[in-house]
C-alpha positions, 0 to 999 in steps of 0.5 A: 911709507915712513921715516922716522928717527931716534937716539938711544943712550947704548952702543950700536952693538947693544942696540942692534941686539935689542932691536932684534929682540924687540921686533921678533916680540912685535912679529916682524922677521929678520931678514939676515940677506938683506941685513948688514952689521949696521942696517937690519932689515925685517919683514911681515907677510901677507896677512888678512889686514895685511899685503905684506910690509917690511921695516928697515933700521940703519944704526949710526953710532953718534958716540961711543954710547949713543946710537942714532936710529933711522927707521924706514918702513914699505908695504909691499903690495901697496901704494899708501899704508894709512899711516901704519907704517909710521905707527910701527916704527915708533912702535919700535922706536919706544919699545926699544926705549930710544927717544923719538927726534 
């Protein structure tokens, strides 16, 4: 479990799309009745390395072009994910080009 924060010099609206974008690339899936305009909320099944987890953005628009990321992440079937879940969310952090904070 991870918290992790950023800003990117986009507007909310564009941000989402490519947070979209970015994390269907890392393998994650939306889960659009989670989901909200402002909170997206993806998920990744269980696999042999993995118990499931899922990975949640709540986007703030601090301007007009800038938007605040906040990126909380959970596994599902675990009590600890050994640092993992910090690792993918400034994963996606970077790859989305936002600047970590």
């Amino acid at each position: 479990m991870a918290q992790m924060h950023g800003t990117i010099e986009r507007p909310l609206d564009e941000t989402a799309t490519e947070i979209r974008r970015v994390a269907g690339e890392q393998g994650w899936a939306i889960s659009e009745h989670e989901s909200a305009p402002n909170r997206l909320v993806f998920k990744k099944g269980m696999s042999a390395l993995s118990w499931g987890s899922q990975l949640t953005a709540a986007l703030t628009a601090a301007t007009p072009t800038e938007t605040g990321i906040q990126i909380n992440t959970k596994e599902t079937f675990s009590l600890a994910d050994w640092g993992r879940g910090k690792r993918q969310a400034v994963k996606l952090l970077e790859d989305v080009g936002a600047e970590l904070i």
